[in-house]
MMTF fields as JSON, N, C-alpha, C and O atoms, coordinates in Angstrom:
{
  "mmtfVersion": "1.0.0",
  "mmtfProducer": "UNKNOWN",
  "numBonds": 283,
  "numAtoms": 284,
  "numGroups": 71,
  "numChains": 1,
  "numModels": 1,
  "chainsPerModel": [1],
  "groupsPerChain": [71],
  "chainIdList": ["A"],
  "bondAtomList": [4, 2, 8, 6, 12, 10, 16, 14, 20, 18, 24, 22, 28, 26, 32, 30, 36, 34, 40, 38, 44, 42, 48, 46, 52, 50, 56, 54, 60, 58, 64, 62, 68, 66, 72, 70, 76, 74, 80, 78, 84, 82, 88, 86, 92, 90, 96, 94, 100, 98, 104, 102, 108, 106, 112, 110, 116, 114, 120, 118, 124, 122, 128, 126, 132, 130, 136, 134, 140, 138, 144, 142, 148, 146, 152, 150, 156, 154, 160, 158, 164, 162, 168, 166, 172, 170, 176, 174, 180, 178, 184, 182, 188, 186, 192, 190, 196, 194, 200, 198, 204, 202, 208, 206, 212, 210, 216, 214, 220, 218, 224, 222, 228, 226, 232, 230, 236, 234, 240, 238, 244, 242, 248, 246, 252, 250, 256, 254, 260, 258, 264, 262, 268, 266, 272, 270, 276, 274, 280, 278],
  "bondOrderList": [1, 1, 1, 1, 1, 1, 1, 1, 1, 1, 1, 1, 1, 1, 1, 1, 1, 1, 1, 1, 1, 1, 1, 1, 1, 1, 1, 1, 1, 1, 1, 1, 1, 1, 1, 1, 1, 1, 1, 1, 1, 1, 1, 1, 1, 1, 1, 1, 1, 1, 1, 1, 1, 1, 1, 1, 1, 1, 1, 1, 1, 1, 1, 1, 1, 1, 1, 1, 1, 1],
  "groupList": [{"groupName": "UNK", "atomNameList": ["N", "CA", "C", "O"], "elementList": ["N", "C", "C", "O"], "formalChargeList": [0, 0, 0, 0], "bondAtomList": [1, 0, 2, 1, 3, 2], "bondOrderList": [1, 1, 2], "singleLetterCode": "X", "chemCompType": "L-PEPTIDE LINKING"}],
  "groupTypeList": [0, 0, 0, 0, 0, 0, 0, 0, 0, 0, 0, 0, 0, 0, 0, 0, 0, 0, 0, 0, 0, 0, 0, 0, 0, 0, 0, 0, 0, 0, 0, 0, 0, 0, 0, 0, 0, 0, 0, 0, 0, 0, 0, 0, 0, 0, 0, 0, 0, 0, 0, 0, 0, 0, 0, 0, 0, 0, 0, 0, 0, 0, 0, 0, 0, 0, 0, 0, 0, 0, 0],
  "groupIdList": [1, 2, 3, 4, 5, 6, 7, 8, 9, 10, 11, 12, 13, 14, 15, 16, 17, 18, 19, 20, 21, 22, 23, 24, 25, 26, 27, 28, 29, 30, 31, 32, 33, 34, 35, 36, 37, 38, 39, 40, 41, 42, 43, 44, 45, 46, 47, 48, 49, 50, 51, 52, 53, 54, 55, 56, 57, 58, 59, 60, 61, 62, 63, 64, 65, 66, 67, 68, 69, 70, 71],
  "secStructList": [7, 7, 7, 7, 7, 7, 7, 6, 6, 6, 1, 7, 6, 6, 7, 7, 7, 7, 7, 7, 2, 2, 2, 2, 2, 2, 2, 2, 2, 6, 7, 7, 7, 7, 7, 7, 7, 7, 1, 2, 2, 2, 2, 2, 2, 2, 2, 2, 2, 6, 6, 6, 6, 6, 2, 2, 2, 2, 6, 7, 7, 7, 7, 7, 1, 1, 4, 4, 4, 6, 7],
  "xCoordList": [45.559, 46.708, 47.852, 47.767, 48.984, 50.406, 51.262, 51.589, 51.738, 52.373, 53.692, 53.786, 55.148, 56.062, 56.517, 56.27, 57.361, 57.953, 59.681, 60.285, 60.056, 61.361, 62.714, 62.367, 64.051, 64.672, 65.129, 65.154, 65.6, 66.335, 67.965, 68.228, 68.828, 69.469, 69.15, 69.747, 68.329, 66.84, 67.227, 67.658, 67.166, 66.836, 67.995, 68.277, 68.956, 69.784, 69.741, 68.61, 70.578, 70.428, 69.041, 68.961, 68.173, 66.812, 66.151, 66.051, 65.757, 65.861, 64.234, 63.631, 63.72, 62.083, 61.193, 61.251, 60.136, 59.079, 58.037, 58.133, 56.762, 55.721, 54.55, 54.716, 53.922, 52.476, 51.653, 51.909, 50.424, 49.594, 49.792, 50.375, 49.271, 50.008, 48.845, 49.202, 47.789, 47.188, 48.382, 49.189, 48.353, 49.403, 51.1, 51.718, 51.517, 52.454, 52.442, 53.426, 51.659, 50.802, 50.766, 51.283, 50.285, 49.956, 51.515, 51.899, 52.47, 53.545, 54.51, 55.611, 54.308, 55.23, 54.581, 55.368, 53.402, 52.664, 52.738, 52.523, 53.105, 53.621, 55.184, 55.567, 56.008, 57.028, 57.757, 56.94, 59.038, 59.58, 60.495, 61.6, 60.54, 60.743, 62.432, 62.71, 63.513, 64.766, 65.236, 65.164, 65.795, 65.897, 67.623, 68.285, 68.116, 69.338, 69.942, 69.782, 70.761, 71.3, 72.448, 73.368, 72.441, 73.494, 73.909, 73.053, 75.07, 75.926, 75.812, 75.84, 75.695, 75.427, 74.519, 74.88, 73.415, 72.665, 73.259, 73.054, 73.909, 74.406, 75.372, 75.245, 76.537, 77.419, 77.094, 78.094, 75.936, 75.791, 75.265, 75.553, 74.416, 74.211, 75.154, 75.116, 76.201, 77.473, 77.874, 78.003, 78.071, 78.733, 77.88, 78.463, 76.442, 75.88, 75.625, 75.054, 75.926, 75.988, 77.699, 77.925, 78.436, 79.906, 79.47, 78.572, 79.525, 78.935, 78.765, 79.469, 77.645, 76.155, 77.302, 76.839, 78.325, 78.713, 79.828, 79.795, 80.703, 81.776, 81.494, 82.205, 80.117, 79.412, 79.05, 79.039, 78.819, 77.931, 79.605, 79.382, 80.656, 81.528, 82.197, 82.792, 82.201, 82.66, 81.841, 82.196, 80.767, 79.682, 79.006, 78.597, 78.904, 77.921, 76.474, 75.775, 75.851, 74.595, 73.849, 74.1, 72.867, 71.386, 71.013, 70.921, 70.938, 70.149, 68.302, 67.992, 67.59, 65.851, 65.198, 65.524, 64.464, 63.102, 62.001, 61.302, 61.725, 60.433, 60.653, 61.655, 59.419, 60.094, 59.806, 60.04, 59.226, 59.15, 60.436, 60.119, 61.497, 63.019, 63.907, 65.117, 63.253, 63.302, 63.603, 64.556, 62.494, 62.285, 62.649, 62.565],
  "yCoordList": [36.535, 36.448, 35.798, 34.731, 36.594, 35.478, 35.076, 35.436, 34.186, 32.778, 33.496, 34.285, 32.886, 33.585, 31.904, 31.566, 31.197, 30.121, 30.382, 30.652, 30.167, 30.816, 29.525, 28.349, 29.876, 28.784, 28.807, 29.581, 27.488, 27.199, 28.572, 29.221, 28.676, 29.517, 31.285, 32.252, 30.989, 32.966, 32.682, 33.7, 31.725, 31.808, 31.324, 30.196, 32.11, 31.992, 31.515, 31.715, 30.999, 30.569, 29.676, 29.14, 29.72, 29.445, 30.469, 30.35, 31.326, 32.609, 33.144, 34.146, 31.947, 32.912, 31.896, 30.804, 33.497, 33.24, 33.501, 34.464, 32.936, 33.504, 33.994, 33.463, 34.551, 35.222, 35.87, 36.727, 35.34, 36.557, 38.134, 38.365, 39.065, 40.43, 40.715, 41.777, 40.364, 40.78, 40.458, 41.286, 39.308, 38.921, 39.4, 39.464, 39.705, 40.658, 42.038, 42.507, 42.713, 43.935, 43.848, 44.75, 42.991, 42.572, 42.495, 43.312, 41.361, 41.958, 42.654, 42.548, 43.441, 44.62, 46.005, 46.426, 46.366, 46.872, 46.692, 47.565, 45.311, 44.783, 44.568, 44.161, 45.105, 45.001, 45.799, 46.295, 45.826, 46.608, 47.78, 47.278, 49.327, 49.51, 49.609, 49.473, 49.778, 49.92, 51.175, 52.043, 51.603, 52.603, 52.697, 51.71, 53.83, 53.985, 55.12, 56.308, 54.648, 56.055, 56.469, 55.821, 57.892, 58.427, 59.691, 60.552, 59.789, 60.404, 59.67, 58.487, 60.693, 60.243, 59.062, 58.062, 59.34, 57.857, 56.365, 55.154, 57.076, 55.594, 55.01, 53.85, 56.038, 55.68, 55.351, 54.906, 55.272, 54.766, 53.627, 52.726, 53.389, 51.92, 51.075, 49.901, 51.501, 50.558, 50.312, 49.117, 51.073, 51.259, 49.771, 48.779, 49.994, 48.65, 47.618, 46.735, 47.495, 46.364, 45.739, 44.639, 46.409, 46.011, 45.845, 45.017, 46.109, 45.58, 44.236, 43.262, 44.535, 42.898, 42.001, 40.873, 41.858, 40.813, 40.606, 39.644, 41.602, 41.182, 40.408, 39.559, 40.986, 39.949, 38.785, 37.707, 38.931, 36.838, 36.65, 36.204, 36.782, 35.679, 35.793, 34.769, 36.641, 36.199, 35.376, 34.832, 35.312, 34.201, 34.528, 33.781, 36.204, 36.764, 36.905, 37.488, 36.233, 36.125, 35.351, 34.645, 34.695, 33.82, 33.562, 34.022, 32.438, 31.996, 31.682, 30.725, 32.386, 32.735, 31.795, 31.848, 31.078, 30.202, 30.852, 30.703, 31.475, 32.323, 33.932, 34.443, 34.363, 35.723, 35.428, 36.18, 34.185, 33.853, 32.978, 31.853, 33.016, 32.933, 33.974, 33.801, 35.299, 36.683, 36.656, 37.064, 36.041, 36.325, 35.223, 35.244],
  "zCoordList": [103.464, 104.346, 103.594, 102.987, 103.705, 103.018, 103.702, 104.833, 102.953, 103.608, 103.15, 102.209, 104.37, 103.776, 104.899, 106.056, 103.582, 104.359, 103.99, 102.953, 105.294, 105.662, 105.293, 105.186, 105.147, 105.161, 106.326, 107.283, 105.974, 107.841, 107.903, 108.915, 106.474, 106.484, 107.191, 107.663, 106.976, 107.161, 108.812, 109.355, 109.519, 111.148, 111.431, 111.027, 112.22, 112.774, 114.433, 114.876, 115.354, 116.543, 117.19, 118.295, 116.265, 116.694, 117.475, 118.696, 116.936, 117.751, 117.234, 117.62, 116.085, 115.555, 116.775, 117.34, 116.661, 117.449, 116.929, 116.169, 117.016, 115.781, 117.123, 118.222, 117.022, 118.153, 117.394, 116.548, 117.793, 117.071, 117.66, 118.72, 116.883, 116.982, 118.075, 118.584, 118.618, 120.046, 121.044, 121.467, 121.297, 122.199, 122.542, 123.605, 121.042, 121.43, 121.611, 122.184, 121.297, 121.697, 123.394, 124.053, 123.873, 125.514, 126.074, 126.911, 125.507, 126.493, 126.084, 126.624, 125.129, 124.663, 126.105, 126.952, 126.062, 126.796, 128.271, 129.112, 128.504, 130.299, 130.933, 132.029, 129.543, 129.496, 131.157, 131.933, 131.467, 132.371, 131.92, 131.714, 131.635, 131.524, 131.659, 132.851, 130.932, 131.382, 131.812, 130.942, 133.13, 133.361, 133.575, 133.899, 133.375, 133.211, 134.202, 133.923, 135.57, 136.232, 135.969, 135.469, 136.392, 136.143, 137.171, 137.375, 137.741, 138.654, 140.064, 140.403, 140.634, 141.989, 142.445, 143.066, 142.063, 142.383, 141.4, 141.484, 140.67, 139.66, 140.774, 141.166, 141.364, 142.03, 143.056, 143.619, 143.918, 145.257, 145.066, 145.854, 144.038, 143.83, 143.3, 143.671, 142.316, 142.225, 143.738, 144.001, 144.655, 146.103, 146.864, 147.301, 146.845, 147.287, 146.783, 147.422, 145.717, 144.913, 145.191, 145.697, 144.877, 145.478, 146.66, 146.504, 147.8, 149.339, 148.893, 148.625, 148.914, 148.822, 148.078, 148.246, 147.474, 146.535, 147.838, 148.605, 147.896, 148.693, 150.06, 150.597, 150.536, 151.731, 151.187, 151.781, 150.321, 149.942, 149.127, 148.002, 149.272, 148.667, 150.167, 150.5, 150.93, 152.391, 153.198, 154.244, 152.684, 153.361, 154.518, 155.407, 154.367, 155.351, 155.141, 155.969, 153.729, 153.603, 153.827, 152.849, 154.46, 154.484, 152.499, 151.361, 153.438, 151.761, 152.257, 152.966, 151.876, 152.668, 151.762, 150.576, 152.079, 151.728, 151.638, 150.636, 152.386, 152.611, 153.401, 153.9, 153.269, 154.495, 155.784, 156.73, 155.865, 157.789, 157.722, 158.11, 157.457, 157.642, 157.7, 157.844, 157.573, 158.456, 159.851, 160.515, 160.131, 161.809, 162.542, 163.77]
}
């Protein structure tokens, strides 16, 4: 096995992560896929997403604890 010791210059932001390669195998594999829309369904969800924002800065939303703060 080789050793590869890095400088502090090599790692920028603090950004290294070391895992054994099972483990990243596991959540590369459980990952969420990114899905990307486009036309019509892209535009109706911009449509409710604008909604939902313009209601919670008018202060028509509940802030929920649980879902028996549903009912």
């Amino acid at each position: 096995m080789a050793i590869t010791i890095l400088k502090k210059a090599q790692i920028q932001n603090d950004d290294l992560v070391i895992l054994p390669r099972k483990e990243y195998e596991v959540l590369k594999e459980n990952q969420v896929p990114t899905i990307f829309l486009k036309g019509k369904s892209a535009r109706a969800l911009d449509k409710r997403v604008a909604e939902a924002l313009r209601e919670y800065r008018q202060g028509k939303t509940k802030r929920l604890h649980s879902l028996r703060d549903l009912m």
